[in-house]
DOMIVO-732296 format. One record per residue: x, y, z of N, C-alpha, C in turn. Coordinates in steps of 0.1 Angstrom, whole numbers, padded with zeros to 4 digits, always signed. Example, Ala and Ser with C-alpha at 12.3 -4.5 7.8 and 13.67 -1.06 7.14 Angstrom:
# residues 2
+0132-0057+0078+0123-0045+0078+0132-0033+0078/+0128-0022+0071+0137-0011+0071+0129+0000+0079/
***
This chain:
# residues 272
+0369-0542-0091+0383-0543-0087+0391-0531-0091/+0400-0523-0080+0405-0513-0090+0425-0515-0095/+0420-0504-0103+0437-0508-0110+0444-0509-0111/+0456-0519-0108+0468-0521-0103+0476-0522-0112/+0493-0515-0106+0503-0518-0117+0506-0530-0112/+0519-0532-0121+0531-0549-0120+0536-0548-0109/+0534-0536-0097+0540-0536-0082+0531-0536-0073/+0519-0536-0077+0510-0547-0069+0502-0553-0070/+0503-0570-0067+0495-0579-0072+0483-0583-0065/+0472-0585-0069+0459-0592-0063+0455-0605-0065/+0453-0615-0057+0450-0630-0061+0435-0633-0051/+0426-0640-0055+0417-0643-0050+0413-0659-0054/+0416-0665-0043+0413-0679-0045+0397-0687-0043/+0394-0698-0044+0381-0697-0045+0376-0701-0035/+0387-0701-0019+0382-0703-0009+0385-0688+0000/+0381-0677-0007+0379-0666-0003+0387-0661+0004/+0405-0669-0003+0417-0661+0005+0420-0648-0003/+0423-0639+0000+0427-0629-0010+0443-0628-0006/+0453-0626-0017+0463-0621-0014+0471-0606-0020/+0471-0600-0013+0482-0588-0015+0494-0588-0016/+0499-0587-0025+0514-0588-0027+0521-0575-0038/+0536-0568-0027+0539-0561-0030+0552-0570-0040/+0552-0561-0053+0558-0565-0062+0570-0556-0069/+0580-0554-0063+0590-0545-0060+0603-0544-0058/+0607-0558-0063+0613-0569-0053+0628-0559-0058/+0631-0555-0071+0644-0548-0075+0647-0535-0063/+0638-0528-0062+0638-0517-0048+0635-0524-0032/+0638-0538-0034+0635-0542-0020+0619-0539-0017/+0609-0536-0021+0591-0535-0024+0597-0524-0017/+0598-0511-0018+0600-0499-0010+0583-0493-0019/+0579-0486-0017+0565-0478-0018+0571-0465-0016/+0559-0462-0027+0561-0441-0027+0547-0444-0029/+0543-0431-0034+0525-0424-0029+0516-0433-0037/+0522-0438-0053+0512-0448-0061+0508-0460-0053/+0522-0464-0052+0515-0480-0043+0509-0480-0032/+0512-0470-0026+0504-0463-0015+0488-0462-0020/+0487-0454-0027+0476-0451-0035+0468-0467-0042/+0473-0475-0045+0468-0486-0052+0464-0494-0037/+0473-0495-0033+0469-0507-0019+0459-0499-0007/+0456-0488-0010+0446-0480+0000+0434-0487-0009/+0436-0485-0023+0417-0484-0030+0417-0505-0029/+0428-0509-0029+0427-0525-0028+0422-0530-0013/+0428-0527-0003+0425-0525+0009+0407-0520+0011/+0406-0505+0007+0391-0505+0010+0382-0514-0006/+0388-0518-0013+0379-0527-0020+0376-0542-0013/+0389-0547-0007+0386-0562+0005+0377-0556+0009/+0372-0547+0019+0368-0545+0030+0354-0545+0026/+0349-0544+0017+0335-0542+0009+0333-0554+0008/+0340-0561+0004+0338-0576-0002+0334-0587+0010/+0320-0594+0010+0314-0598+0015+0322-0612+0015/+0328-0619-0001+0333-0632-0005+0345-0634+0004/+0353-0623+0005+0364-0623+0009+0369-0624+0026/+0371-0637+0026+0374-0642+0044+0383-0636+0047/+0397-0638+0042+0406-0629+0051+0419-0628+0039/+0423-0619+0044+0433-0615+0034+0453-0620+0038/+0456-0620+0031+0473-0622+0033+0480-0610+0026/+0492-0604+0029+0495-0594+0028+0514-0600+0026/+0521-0599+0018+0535-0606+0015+0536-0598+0000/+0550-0602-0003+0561-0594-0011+0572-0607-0020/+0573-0599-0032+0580-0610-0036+0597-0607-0035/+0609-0617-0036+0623-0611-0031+0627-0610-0020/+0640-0605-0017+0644-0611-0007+0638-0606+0005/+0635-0593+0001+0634-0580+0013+0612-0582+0011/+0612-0581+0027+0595-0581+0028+0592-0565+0022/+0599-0550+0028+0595-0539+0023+0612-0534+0029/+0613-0525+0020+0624-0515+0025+0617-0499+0037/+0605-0499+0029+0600-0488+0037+0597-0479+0022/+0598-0464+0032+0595-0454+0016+0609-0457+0005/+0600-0455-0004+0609-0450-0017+0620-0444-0014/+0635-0445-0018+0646-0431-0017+0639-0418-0028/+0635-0423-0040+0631-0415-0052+0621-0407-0044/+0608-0414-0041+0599-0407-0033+0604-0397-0025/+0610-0402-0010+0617-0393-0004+0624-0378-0007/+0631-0385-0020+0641-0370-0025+0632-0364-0033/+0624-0367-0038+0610-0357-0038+0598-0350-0033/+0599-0354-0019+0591-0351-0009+0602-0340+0002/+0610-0343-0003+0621-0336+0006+0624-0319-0004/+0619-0317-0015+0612-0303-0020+0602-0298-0020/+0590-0307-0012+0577-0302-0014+0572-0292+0002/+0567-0282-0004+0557-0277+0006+0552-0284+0019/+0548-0279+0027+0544-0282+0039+0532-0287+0038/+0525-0281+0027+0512-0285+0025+0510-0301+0014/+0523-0300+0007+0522-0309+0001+0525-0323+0010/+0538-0320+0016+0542-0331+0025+0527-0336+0035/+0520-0327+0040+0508-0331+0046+0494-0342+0037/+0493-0333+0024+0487-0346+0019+0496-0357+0015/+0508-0358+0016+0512-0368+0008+0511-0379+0025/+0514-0372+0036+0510-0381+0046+0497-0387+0051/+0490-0375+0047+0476-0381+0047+0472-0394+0040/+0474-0396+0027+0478-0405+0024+0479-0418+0022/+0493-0418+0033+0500-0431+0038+0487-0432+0052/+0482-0421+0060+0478-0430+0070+0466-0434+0067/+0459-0424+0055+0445-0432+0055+0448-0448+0050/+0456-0452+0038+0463-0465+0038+0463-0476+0050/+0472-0470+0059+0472-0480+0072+0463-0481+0077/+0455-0474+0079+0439-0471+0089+0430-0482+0083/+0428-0478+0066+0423-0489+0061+0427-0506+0064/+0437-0504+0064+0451-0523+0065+0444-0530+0079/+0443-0514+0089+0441-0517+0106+0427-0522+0105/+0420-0517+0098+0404-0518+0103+0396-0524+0092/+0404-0526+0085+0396-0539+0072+0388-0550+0085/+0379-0555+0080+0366-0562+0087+0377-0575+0088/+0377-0581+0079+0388-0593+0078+0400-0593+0082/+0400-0611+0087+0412-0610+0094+0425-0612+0083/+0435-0601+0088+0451-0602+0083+0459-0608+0086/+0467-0613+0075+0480-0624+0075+0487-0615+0071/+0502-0609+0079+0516-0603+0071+0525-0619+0073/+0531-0618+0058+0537-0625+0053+0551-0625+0055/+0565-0626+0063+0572-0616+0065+0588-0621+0061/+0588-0622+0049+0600-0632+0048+0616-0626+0050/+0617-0614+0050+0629-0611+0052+0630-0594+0059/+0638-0587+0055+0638-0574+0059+0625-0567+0057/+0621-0558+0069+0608-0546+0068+0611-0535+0079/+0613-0525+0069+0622-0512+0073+0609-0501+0075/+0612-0493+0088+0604-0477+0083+0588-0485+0084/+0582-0479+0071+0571-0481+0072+0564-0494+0071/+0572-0503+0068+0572-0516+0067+0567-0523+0080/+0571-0518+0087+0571-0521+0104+0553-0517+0104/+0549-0507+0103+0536-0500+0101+0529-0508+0097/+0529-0517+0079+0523-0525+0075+0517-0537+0082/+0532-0543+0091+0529-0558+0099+0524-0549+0110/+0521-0540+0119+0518-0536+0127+0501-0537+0124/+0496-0535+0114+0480-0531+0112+0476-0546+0110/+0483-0557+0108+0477-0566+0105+0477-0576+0115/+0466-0589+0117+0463-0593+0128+0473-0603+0135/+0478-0607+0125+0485-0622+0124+0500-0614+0116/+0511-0619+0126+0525-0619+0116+0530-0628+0117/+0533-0639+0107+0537-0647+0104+0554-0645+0098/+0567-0645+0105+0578-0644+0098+0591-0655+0100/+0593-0651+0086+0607-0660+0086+0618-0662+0096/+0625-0673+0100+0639-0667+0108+0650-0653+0103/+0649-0657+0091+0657-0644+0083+0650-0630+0085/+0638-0629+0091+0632-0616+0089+0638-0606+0098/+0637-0592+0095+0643-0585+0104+0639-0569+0103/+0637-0564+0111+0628-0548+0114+0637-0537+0117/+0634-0530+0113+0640-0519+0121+0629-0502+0118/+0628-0498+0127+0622-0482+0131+0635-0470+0128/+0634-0471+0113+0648-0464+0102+0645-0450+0107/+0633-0441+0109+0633-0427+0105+0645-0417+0111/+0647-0421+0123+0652-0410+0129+0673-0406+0122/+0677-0421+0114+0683-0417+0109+0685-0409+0102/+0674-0406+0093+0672-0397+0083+0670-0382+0087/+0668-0384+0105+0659-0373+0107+0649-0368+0109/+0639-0379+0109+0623-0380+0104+0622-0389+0115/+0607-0394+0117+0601-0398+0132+0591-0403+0123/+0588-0419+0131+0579-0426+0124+0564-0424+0128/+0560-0410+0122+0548-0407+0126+0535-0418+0125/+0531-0413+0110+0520-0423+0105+0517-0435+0111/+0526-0441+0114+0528-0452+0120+0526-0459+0130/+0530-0447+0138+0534-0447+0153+0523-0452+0161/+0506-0449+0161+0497-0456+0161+0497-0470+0166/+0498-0474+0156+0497-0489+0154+0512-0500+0156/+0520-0494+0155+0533-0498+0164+0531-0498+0176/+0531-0487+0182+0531-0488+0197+0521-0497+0202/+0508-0500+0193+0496-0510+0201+0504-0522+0196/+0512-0522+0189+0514-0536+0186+0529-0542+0196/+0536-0533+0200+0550-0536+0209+0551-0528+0220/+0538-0522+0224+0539-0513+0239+0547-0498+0239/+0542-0491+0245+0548-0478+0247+0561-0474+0247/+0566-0487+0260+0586-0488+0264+0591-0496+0253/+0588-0502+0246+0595-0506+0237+0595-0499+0222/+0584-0490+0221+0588-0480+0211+0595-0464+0213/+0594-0463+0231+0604-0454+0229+0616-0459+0229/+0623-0470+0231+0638-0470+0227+0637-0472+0212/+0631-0481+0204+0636-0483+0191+0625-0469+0182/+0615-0462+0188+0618-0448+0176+0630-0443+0180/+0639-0442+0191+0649-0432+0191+0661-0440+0186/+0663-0453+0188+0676-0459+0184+0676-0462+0169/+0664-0466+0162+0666-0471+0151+0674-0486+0150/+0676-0492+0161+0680-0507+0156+0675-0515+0151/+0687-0521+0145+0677-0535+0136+0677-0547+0150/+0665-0552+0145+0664-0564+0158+0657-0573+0146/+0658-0589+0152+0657-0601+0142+0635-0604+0149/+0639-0617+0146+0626-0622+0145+0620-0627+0158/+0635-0628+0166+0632-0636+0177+0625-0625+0186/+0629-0615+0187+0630-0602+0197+0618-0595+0192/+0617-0596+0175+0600-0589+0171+0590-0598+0179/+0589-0614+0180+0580-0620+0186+0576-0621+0198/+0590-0616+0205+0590-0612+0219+0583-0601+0222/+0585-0590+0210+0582-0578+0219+0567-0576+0210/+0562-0589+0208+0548-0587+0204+0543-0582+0190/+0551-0582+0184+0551-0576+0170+0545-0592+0162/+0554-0596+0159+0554-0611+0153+0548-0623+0160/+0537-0633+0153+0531-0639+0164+0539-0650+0162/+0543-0655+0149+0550-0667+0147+0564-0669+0137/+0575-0673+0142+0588-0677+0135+0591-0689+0130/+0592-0693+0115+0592-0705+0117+0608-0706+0100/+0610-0713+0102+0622-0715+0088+0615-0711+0076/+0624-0704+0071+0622-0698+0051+0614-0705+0043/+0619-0718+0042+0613-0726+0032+0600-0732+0040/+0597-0728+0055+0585-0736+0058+0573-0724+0060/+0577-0708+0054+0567-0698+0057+0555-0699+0050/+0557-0704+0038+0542-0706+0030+0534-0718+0039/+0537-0726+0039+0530-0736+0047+0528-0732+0061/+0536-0723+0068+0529-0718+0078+0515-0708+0076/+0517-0702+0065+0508-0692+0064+0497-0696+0060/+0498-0711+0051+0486-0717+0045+0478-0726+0055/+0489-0727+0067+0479-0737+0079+0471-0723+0086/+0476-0713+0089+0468-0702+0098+0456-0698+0086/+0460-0697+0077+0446-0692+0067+0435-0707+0066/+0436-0715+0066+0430-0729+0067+0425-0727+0084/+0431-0729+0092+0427-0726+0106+0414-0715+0103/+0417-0703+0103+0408-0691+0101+0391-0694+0090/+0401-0705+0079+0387-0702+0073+0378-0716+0082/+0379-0719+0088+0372-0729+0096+0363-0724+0107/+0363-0706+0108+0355-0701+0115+0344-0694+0108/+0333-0691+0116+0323-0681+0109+0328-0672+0107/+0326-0666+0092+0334-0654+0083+0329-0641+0096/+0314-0640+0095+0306-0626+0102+0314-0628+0121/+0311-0640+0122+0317-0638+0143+0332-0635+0142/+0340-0644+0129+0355-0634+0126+0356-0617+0129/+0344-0613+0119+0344-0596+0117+0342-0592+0129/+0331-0601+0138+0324-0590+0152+0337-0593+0162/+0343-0606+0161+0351-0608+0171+0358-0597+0169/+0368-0596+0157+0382-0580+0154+0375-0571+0165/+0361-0566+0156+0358-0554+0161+0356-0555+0174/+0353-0566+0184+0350-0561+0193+0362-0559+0198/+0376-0564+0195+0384-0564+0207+0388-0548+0201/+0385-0540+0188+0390-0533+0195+0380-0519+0203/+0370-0527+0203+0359-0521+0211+0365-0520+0227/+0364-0530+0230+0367-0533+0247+0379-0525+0249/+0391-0525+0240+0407-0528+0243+0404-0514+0255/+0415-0514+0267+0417-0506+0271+0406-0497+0280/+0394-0504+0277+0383-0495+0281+0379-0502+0299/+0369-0493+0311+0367-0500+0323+0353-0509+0318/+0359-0518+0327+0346-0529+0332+0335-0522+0343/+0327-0516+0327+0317-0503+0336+0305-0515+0331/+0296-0509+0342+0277-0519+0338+0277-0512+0322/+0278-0506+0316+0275-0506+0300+0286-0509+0290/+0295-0510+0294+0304-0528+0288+0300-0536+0288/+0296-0544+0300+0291-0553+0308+0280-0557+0298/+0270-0546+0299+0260-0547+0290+0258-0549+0276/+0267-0539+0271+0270-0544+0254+0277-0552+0254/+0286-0561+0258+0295-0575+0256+0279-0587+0255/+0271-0581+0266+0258-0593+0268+0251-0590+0255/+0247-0579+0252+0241-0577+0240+0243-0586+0229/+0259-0585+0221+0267-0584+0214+0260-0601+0211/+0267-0608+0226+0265-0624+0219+0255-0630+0221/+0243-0620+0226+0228-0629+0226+0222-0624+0209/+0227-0613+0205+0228-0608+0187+0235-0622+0180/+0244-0623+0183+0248-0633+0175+0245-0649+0178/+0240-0651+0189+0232-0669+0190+0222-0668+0182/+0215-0657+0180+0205-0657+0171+0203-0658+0159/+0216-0652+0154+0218-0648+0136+0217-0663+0133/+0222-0654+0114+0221-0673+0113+0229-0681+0107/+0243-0666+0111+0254-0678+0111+0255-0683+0125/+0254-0680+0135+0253-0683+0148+0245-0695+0150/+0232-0696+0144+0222-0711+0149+0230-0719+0137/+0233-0714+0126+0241-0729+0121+0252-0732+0123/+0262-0724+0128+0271-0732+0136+0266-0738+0150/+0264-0733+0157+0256-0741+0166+0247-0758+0164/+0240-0756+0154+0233-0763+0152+0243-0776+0144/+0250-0773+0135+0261-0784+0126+0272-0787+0138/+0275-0781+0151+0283-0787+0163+0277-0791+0169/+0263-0793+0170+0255-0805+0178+0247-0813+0173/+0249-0814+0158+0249-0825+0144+0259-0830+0139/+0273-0825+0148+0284-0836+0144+0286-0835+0131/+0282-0823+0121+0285-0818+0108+0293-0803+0103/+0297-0805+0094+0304-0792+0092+0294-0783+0087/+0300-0771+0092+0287-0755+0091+0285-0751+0073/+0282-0742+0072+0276-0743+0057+0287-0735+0051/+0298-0729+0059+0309-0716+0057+0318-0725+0051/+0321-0739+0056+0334-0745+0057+0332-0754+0038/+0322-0753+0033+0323-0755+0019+0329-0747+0011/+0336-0754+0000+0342-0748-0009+0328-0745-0020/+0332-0739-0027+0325-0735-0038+0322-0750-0047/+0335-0754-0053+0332-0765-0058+0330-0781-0050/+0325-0777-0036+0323-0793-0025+0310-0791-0030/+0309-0803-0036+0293-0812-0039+0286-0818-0028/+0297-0821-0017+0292-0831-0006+0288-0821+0006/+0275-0833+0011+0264-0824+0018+0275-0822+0031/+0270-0810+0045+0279-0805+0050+0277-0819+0060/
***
């Protein structure tokens, strides 16, 4: 496990939820290069981890993320060209990691997520937010253009909808993130843990490995033609996995009218 300060926490439950939680809450969880730096080696440490089904990603206080640091910023706002470049490097290998972790992602979204914040719930599979939550695409205020990011925003809210909000920078609420595809679910403050605990319950009720092939395939396919070697590897893909052996035991425990061998907790005694 590697080593975290008091602004970012790690929890691992013993039904193979992991949680990430930015802990920040007096700066609104804003991030500069360390937490950057801590949730990249946390990030590629899930992704190693065989135990680990799917992760949640949330913040403690009122604000989900502010975005970068102001401190960061006025210190990056001295540095070299060369510096500025690794310091972006960085943040995108971070996201890249968030985007393409094997496991599926839960963003947690309880209130404001500014800037790069947007970026965060953009890389992850599932956004789950509060009615109070609320986004905005900050850079151009400042000046700045939400590069790093930009990626994974735009696949997450479409092309036309990121050229108006990179150039306007408005805040828009929860209803209009879920509209414009950002956010999959809005539900009241006090009912977001329980929403998040029924979608992680939902999730761990599938095969952990057909979870990982499913992600990757879609983003295998995304966007690509319906050529005969698509065609081909899509047939490949799930005559691979009827075979395996998570595949013949799920199979096999849905036509035994029993639960598969995945859906055990560690401490269930009782046969599946």
């Amino acid at each position: 496990m590697p080593s975290l300060s008091d602004k970012v926490l790690f929890d691992l439950d013993d039904q193979g939820v992991a949680t990430v939680t930015l802990n920040n809450a007096e700066k609104h969880n804003a991030f500069d290069d360390e937490i950057i730096k801590q949730l990249l080696a946390i990030f590629t440490h899930i992704a190693k981890r065989s135990d680990i089904k799917v992760m949640v990603l949330a913040s403690r206080g009122k604000s989900f993320s502010a975005g970068a640091d102001l401190g960061w910023m006025k210190r990056m706002a001295s540095y070299s060209y060369d510096d500025n470049l690794t310091d972006a490097n960085a943040l995108a290998a971070m996201l890249k990691a968030l985007n393409f972790m094997p496991q599926p992602s839960i963003a947690k979204i309880q209130g404001a997520a500014f800037g790069g914040a947007v970026g965060l719930a953009s890389c992850c599979d599932i956004v789950i937010a509060s009615n109070k939550a609320s986004f905005c695409l900050s850079e151009v205020k400042l000046g700045l253009i939400p590069a790093t990011i930009s990626p994974y925003v735009v696949s997450a809210i479409g092309l036309k909808a990121s050229r108006r909000y990179f150039q306007t920078a408005e805040r828009f609420f929860a209803d209009k993130a879920m509209h414009l595809g950002l956010v999959d679910e809005v539900v009241e403050l006090d009912a977001l843990d329980d929403a998040v605990k029924t979608m992680t319950t939902s999730l761990l009720a599938n095969g952990p490995l057909a979870m990982r092939q499913a992600k990757q395939l879609a983003f295998d396919v995304a966007y690509k033609d319906i050529s005969d070697t698509l065609v081909a590897d899509t047939s490949e893909r799930i005559a691979a996995i009827r075979v395996s052996g998570e595949g013949q035991e799920g199979l096999s425990a849905f036509f035994e009218k029993r639960r598969p061998s995945w859906q055990q907790c560690p401490n269930d005694k009782r046969n599946p």
